[in-house]
C-alpha positions in Angstrom: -152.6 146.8 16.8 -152.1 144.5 14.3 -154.7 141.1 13.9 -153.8 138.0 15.2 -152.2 135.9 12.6 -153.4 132.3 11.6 -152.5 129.3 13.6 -150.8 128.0 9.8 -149.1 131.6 9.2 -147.9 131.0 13.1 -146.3 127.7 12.5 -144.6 128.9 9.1 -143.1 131.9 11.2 -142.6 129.4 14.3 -140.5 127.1 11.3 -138.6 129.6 9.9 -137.4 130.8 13.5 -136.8 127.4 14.2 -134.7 127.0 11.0 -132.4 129.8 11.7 -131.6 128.9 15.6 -130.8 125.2 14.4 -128.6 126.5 11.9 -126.8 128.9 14.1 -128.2 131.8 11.6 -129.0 134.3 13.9 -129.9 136.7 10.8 -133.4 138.2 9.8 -136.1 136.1 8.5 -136.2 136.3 4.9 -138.7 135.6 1.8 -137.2 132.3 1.3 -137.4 131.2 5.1 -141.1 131.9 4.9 -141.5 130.4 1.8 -139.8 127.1 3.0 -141.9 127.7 5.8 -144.9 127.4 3.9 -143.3 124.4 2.1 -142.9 122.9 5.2 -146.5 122.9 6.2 -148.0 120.1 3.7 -151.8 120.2 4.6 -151.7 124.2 4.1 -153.5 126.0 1.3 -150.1 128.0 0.7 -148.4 124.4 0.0 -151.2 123.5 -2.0 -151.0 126.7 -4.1 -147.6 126.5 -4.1 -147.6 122.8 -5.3 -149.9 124.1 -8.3 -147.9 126.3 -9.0 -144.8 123.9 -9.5 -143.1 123.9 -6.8 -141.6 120.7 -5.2 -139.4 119.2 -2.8 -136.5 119.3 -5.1 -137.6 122.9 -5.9 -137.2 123.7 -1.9 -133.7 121.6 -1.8 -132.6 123.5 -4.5 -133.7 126.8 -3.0 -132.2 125.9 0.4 -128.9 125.1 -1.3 -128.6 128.4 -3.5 -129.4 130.8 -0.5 -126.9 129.3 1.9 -124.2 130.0 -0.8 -121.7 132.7 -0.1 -122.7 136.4 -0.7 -126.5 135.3 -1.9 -128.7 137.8 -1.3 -132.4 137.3 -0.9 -134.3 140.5 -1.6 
């Protein structure tokens, strides 16, 4: 049995889900959905760490637009 997860790591996988069913991507959940899932929560510590670490908003549209080009590949 595995622990519960946080109610922030909940809404980041809850997002990403979310993200693909909008989209009509009926695919796995990748790195990059969970990292924009992160992204997406603002008052997180992962978006806080990941804001120190430079990431921004243009960083996540950027992202976004690379992995929904043909034959990208995260992994």
């Amino acid at each position: 049995m595995y622990p519960p997860l946080t109610e922030d790591a909940q809404r980041v996988l809850d997002w990403a889900v979310d993200q693909k069913l909008k989209f009509g991507d009926d695919g796995d959940i990748t790195t990059i959905d969970l990292l924009l899932g992160i992204w997406s929560e603002v008052e997180s510590p992962g978006h806080k760490i990941l804001a120190a670490f430079g990431f921004s908003n243009d960083k996540a549209k950027e992202l976004t637009s690379l992995s929904s080009e043909p034959g990208f590949v995260d992994g």
